[in-house]
N, CA and C atoms as a LAMMPS dump frame, in Angstrom:
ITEM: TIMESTEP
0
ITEM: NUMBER OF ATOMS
546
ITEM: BOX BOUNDS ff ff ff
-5.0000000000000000e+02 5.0000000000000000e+02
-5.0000000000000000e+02 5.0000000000000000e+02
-5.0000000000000000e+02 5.0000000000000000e+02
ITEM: ATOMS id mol type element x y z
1 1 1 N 347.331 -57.542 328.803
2 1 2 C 346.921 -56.498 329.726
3 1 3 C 347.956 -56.399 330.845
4 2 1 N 348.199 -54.74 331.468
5 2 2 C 349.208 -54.937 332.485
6 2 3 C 348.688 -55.201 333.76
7 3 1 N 349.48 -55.642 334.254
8 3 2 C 348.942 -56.067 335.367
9 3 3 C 348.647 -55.069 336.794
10 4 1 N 347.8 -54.565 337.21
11 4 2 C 347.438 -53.268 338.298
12 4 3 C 348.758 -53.656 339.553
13 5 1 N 348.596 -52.668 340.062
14 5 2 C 349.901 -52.676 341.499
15 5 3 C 348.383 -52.55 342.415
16 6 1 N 349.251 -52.722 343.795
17 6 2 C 348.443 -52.708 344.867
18 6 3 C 347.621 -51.431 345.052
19 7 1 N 348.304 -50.499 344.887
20 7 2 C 347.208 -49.111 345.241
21 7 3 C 345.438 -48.917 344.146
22 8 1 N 345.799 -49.858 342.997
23 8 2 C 344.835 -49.317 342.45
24 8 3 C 344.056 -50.535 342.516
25 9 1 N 344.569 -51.888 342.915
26 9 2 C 343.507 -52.918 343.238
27 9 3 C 342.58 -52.268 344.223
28 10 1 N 343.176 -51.717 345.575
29 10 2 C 342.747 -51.46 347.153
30 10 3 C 341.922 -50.307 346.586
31 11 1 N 341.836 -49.419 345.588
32 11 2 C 340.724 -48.021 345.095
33 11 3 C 339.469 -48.869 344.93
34 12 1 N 339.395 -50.185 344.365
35 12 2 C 338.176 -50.824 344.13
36 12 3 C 337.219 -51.008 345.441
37 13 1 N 337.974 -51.737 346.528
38 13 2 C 337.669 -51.983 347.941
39 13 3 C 336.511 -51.728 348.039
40 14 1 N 336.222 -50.243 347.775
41 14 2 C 334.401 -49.321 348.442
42 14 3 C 333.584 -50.557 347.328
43 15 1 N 333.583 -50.707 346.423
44 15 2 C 332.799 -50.768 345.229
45 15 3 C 332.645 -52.565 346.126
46 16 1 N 333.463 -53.175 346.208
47 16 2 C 333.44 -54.43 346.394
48 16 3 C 332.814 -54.625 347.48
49 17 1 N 332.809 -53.937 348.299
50 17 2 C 332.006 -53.804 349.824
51 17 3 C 330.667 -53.852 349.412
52 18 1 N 330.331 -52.621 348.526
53 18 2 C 329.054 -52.795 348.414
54 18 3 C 328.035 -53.923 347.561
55 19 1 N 328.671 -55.229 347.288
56 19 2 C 327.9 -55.859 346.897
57 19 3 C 326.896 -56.094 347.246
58 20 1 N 325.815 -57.125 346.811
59 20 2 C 324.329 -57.244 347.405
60 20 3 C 324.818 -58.459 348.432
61 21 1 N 324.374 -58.21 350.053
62 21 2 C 324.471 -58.881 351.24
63 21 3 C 323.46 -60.191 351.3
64 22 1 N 321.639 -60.254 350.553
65 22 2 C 321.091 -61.475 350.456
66 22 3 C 320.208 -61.212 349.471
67 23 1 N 320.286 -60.534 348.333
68 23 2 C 319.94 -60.678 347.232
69 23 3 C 320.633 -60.472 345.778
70 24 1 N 321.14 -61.344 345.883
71 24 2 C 322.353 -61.156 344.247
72 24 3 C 321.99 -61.482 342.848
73 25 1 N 322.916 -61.263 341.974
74 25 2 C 322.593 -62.221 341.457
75 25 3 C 324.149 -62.927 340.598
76 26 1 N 323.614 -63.783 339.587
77 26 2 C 324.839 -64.597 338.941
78 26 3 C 325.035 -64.325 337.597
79 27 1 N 326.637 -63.895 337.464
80 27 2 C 327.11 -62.883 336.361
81 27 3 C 327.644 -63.752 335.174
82 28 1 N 328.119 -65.099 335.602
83 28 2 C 328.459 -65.871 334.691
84 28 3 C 329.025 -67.205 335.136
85 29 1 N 328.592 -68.038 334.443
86 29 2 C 329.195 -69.273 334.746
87 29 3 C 330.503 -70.314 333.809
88 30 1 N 331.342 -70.346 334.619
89 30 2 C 332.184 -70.729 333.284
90 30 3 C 332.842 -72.555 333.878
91 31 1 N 332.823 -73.172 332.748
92 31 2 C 333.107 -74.702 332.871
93 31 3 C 334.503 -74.579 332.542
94 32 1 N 335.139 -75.527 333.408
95 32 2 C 336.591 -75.751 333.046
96 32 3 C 336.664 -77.252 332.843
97 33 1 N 336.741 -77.744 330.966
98 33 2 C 336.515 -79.301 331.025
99 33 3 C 337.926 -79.367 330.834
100 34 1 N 339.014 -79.207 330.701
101 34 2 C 340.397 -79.789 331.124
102 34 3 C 341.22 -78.68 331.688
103 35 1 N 341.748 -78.681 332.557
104 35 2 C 343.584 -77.853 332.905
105 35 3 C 343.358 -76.924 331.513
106 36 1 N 343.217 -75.5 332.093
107 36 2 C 343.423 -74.685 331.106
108 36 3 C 342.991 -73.875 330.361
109 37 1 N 341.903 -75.082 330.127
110 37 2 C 340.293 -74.467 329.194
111 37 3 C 339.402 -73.705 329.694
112 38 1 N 338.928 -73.355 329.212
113 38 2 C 337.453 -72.109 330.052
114 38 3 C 336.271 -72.079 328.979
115 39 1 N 335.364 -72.815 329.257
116 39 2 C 333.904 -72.012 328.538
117 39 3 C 333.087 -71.655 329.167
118 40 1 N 332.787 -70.25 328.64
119 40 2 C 331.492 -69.795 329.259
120 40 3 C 330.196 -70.279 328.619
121 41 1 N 329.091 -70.627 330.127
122 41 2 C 327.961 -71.073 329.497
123 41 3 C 326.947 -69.939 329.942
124 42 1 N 325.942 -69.831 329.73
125 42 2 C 324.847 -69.361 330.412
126 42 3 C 323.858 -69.964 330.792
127 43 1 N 324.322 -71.685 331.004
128 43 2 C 323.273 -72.21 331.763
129 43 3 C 324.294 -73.59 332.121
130 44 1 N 323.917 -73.819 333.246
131 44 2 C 324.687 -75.369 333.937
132 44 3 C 323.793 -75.748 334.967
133 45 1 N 324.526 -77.267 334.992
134 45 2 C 323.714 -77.778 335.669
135 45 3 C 324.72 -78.263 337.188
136 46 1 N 324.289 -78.073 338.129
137 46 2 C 324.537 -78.3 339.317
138 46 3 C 324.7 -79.712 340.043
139 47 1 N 325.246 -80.634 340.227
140 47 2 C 324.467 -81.678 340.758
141 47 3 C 325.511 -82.359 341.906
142 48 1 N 325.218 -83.008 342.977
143 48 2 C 325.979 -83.095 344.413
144 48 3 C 327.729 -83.95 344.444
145 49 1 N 327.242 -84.842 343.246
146 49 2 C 327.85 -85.52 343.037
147 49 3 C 329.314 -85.17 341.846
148 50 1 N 328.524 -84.674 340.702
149 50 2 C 329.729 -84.404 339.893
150 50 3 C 330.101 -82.374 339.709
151 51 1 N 329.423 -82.197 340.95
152 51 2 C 329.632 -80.484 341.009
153 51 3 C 329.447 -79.652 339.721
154 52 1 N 329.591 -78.975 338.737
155 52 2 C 328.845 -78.241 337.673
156 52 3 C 329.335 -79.715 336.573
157 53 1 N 328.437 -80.147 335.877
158 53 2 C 328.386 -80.865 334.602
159 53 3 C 328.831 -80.345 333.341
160 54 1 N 330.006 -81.186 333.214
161 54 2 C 331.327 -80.404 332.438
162 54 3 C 332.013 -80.075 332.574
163 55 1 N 332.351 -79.628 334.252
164 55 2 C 333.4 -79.483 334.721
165 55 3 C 334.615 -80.577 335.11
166 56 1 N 335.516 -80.318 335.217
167 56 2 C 336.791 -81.435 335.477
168 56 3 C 336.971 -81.464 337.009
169 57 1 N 336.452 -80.72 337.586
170 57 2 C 336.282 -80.445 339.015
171 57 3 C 336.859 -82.078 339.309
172 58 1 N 335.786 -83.143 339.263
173 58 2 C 336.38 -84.543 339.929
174 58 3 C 336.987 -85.377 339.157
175 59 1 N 337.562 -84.986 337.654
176 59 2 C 338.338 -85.483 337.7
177 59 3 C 340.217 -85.485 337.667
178 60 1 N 340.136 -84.292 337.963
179 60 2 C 341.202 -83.02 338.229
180 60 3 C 341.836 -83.56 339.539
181 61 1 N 341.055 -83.659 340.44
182 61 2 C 341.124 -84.14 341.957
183 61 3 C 342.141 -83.262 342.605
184 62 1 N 342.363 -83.062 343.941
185 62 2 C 342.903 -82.265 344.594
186 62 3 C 344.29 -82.126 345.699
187 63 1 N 345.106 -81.668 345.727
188 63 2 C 346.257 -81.432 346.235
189 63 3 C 345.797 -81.56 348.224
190 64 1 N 344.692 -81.223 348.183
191 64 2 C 344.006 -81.11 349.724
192 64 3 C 343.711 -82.737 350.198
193 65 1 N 343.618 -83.723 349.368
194 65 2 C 343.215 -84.961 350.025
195 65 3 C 344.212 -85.702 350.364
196 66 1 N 344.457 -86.499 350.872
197 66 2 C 345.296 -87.975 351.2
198 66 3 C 345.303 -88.253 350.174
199 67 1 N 344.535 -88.962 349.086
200 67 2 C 344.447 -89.855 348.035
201 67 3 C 344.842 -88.712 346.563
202 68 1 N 344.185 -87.21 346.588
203 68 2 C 344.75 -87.026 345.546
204 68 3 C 343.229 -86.927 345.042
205 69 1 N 342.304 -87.912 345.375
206 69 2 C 340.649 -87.59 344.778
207 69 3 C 340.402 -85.784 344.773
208 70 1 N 338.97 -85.819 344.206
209 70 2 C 338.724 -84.098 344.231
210 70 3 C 337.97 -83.84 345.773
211 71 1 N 338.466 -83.137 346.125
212 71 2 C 337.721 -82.742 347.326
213 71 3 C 336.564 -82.009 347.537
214 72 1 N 335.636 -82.477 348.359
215 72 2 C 334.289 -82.602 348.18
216 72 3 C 333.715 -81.044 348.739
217 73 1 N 334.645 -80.372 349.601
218 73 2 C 334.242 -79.027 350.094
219 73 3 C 334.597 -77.685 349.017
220 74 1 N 335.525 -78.127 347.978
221 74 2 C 336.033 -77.604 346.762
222 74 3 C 335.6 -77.717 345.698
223 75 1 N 334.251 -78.737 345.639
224 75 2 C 333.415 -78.764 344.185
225 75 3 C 333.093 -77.319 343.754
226 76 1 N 332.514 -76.809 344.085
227 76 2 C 332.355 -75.444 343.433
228 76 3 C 332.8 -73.858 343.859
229 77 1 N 333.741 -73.127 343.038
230 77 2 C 334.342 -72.183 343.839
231 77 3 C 333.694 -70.721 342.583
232 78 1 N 333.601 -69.658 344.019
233 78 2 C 332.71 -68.339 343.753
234 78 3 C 333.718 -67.553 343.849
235 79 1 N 333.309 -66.524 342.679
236 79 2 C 334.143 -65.539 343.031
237 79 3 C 333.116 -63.697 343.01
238 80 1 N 333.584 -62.781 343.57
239 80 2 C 332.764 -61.864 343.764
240 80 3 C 332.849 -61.253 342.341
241 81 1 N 332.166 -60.758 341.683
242 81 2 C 332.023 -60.517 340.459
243 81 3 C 332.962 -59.029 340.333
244 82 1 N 331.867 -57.799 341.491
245 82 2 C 333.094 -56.994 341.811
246 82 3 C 334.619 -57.028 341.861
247 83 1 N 335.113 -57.94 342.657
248 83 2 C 336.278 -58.097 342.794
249 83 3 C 336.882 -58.899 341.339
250 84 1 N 336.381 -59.214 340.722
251 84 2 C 337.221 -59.941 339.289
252 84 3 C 336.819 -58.819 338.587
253 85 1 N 336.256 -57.779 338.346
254 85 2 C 336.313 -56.968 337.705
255 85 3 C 337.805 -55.683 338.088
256 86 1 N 337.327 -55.953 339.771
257 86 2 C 338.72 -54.873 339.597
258 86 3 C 340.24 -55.496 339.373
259 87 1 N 340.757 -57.356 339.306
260 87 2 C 341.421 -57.866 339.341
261 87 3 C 341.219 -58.075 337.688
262 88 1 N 340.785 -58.091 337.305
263 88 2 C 341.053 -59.095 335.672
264 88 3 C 340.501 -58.165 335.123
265 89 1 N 339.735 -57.181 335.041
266 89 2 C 339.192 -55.8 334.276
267 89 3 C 338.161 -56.65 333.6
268 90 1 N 338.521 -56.455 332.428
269 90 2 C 337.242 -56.484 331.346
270 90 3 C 336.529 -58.307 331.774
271 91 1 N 335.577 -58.103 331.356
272 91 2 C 334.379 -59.607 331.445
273 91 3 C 335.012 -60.752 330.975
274 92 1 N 335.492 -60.488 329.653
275 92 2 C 336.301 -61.691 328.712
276 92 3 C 337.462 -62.576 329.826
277 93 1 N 338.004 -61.376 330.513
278 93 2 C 339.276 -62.314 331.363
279 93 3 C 338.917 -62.272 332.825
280 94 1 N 337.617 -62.832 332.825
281 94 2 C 337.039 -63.24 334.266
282 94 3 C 337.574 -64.256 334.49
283 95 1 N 337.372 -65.662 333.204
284 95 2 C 337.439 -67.29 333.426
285 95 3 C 338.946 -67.347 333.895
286 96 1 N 339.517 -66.964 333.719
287 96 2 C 341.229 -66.583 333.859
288 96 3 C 341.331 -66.964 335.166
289 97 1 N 340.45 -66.703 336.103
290 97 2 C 340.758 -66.442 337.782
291 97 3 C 340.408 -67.987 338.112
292 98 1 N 339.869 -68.955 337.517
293 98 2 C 339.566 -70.299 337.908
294 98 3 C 338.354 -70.479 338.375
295 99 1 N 337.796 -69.914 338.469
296 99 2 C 336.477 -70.259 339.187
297 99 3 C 335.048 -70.393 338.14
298 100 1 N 334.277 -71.483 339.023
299 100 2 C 332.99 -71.545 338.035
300 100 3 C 332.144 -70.74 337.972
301 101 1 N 331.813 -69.829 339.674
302 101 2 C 330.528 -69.214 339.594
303 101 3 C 331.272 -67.456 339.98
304 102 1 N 330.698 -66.916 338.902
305 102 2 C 330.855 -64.993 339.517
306 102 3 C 329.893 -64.633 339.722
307 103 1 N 329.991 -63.878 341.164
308 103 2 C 328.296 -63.396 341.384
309 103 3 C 328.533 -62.049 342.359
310 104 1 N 327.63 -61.248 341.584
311 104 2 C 327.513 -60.047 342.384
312 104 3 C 327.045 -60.457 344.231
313 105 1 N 327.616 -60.322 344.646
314 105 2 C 327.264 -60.897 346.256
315 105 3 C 328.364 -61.014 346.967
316 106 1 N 328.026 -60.234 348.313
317 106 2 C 328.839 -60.269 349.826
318 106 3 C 329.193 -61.488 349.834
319 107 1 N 330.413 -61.902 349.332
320 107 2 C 331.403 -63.347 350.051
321 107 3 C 332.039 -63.372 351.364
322 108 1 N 331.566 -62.212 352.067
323 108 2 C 332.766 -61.79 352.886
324 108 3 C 332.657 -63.188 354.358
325 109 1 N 333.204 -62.962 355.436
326 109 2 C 332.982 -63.918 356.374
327 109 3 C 331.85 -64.017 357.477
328 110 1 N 331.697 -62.468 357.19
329 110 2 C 330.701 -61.822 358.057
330 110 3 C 329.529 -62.189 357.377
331 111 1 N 329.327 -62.466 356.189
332 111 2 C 327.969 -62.028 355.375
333 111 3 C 327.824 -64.018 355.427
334 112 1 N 328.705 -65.028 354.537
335 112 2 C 328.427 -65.955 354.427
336 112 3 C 329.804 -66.906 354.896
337 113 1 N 329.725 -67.279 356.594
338 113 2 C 330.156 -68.284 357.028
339 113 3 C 329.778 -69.483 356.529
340 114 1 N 330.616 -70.342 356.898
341 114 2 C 330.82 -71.773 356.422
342 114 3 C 329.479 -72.368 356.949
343 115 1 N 328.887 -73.022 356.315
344 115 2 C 327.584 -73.884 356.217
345 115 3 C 326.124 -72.981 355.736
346 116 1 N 326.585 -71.903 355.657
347 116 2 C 325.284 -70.879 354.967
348 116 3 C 325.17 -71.156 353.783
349 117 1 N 323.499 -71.973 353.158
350 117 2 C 323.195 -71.892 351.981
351 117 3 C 322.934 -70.73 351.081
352 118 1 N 323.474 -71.232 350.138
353 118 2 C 322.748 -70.121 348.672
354 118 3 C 322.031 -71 348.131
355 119 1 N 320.904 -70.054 347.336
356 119 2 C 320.372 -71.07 346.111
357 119 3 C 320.303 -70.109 345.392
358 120 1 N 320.772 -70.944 343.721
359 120 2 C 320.642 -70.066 342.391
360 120 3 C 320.162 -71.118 341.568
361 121 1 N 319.325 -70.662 340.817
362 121 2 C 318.435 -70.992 339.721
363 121 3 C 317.288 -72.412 340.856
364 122 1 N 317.637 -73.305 340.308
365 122 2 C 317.052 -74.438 341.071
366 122 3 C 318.026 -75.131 342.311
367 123 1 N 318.905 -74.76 342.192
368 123 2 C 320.325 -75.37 342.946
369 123 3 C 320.146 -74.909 344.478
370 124 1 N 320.968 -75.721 345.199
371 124 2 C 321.186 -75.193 346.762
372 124 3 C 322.329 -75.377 346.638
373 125 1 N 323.495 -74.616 347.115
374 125 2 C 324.984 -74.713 347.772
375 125 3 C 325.448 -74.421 348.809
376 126 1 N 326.063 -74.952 349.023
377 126 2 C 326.615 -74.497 351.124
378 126 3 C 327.965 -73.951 350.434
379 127 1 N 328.253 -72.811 351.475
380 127 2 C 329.487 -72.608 351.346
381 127 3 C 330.4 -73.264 352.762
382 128 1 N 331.518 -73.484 352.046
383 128 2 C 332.484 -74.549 352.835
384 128 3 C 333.594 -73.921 354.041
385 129 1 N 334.599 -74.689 354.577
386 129 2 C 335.309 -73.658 355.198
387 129 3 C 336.549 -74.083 354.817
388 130 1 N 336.824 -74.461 353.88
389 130 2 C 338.192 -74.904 352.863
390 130 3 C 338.886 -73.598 352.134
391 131 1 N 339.503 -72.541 352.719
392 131 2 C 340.036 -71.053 351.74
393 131 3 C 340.174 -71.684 350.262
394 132 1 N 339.984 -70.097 349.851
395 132 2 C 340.305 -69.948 348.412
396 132 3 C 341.229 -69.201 348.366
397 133 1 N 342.391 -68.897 348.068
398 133 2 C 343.486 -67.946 348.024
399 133 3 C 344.261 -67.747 346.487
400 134 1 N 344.599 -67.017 346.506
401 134 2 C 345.441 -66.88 345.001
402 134 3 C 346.622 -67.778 345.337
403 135 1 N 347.417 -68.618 344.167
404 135 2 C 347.769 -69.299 344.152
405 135 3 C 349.076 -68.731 342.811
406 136 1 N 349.87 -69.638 342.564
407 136 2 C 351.117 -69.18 341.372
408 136 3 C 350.23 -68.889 340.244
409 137 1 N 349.027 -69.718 339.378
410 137 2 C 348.349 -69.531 338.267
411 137 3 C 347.687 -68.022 338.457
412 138 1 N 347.409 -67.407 339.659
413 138 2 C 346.579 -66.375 339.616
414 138 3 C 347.609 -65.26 339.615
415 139 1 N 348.901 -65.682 340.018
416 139 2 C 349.859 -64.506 340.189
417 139 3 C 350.384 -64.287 338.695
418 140 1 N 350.536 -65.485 337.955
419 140 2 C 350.772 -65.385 336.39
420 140 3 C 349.893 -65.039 335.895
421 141 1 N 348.472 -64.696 336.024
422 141 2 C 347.304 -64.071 335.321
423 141 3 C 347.141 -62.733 335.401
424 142 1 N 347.045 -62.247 336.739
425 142 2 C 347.044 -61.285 337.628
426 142 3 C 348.044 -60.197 338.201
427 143 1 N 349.006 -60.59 338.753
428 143 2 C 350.449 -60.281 338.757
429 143 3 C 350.381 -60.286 340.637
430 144 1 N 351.784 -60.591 340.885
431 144 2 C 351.841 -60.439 342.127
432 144 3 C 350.948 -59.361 343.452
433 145 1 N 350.897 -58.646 342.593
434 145 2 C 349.859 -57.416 343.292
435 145 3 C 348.43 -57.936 343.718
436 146 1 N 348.392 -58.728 342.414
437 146 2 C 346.83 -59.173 342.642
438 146 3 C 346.691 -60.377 344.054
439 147 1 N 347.833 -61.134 344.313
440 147 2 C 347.542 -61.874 345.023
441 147 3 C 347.821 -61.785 346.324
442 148 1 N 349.128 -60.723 346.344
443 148 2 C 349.216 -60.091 347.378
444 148 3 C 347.593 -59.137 348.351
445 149 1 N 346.864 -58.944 347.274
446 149 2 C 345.831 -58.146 347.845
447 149 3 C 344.829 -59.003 348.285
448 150 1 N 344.311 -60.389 347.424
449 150 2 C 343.604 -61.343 348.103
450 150 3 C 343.963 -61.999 349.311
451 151 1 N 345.386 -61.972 349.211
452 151 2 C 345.621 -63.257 350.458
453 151 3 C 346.146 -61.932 351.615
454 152 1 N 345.969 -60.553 351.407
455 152 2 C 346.573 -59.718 352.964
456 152 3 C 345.68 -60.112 353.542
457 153 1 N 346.196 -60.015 355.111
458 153 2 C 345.705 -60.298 356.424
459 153 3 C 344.644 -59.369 356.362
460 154 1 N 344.621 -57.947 356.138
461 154 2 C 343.59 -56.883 356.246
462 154 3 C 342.274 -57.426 355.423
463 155 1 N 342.424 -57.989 354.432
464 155 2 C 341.343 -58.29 353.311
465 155 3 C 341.043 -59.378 353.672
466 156 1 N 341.349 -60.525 353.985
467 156 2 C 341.203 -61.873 354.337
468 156 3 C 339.544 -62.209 354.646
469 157 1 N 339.22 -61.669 355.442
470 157 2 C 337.942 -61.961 355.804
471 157 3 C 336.697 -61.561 354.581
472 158 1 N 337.38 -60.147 353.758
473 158 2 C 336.315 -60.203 352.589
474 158 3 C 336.038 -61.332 351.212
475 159 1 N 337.468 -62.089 351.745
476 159 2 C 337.222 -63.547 350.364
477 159 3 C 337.129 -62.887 349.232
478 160 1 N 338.032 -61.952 349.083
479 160 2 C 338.596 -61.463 347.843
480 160 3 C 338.962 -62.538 346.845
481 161 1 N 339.595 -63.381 347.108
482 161 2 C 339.704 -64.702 346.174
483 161 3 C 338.307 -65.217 345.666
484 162 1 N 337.527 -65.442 346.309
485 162 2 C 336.317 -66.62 346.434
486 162 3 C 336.269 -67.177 347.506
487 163 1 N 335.547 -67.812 347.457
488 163 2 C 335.032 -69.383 348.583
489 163 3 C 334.817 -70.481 347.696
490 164 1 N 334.935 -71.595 348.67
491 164 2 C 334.473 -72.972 348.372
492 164 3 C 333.116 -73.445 348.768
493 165 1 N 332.698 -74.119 347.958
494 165 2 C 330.876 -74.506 347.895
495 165 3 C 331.105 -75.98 347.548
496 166 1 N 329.693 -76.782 347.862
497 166 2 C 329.387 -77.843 347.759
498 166 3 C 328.093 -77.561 347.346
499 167 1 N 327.59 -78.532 346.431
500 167 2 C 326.47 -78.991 346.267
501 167 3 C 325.131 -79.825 346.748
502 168 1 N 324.239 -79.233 347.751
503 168 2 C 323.305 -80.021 348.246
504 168 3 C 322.376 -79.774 347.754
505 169 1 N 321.86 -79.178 346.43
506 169 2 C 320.334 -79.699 345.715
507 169 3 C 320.837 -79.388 344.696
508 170 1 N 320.97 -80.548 343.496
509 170 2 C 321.521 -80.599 342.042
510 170 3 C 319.77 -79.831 341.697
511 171 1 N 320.217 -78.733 340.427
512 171 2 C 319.362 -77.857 339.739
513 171 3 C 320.117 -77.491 338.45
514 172 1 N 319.396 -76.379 338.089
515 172 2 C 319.694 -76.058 337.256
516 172 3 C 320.033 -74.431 337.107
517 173 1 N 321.396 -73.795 336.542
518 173 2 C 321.524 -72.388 337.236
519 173 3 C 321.405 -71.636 335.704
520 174 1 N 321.451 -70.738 335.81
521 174 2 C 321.848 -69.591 334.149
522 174 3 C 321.906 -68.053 334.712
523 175 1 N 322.994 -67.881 333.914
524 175 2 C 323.553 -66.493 334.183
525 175 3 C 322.411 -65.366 333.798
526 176 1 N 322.208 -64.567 335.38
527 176 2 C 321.366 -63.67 335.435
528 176 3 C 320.705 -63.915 336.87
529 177 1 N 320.856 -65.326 336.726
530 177 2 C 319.996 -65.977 338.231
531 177 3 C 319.677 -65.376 339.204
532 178 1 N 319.142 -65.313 340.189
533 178 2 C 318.695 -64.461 341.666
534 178 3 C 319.9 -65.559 342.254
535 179 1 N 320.791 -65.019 343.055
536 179 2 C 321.463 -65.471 344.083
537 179 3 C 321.124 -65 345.811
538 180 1 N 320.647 -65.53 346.357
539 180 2 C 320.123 -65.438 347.732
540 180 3 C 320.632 -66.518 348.917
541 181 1 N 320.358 -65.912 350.412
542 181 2 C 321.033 -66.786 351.181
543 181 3 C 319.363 -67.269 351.794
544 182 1 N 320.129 -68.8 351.927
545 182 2 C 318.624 -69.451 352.601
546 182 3 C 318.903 -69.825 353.763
């Protein structure tokens, strides 16, 4: 697929705005068990400690710590479902963007600052204040355009990329879920 230029990422903008502000829901969940891989599930399990079950999340560990461990404000990362639709188009090349959870829902800064819970399915998550930004893997997926548009200063605050989440009530989630802020 080619990769969109900036003018026709920024046409999406209205559409992405209007996500649902505290009633969403969850479009898909996808496990990443090594560097690379992607499966989609329609049901996972959540839990504080090892962040979605199946995921490599901790044992991947992170470029953000001293030690190199996975970092604990980065266990689980969201992305707006809107916005991976207008970045990756079709559904199939959602998992592409890295992230576990897509969900129709206001990520923006205004809507969900750092320590505001969600809960989906049985789960609680805080969102963190650790950015999510496009990175070289998303610019090779995506193309420079794409990351240029997540990480502009103008967009910044809508978390066009995603956010970072943690886990404070291990549950159980499946795609379709009610996503809400508690």
């Amino acid at each position: 697929m080619a990769h969109l230029e900036l003018p026709a990422l920024e046409s999406g903008l209205d559409d992405i705005r209007r996500a649902p502000k505290d009633d969403g829901r969850l479009e898909m969940i996808v496990r990443r068990p090594v560097v690379e891989e992607r499966e989609v599930v329609d049901e996972g399990h959540l839990d504080a400690v090892e962040g979605l079950t199946g995921d490599s999340w901790r044992t991947r560990g992170s470029k953000a710590t001293d030690d190199g461990s996975a970092h604990p404000d980065m266990q689980i990362t969201l992305m707006n479902a809107r916005s991976a639709a207008v970045i990756a188009g079709e559904r199939d090349r959602w998992p592409l963007a890295g992230d576990q959870l897509f969900v129709d829902f206001d990520l923006s800064e205004a809507n969900l600052p750092a320590g505001t819970r969600l809960a989906i399915g049985s789960a609680v998550i805080e969102i963190t204040a650790e950015p999510h930004t496009g990175c070289g893997k998303f610019a090779d997926r995506f193309g420079a355009d794409a990351v240029a548009f997540v990480n502009a200063t103008r967009h910044r605050h809508l978390h066009l990329r995603g956010v970072n989440a943690r886990v404070v009530q291990a549950g159980t989630i499946r795609a379709g879920d009610r996503v809400a802020k508690i």
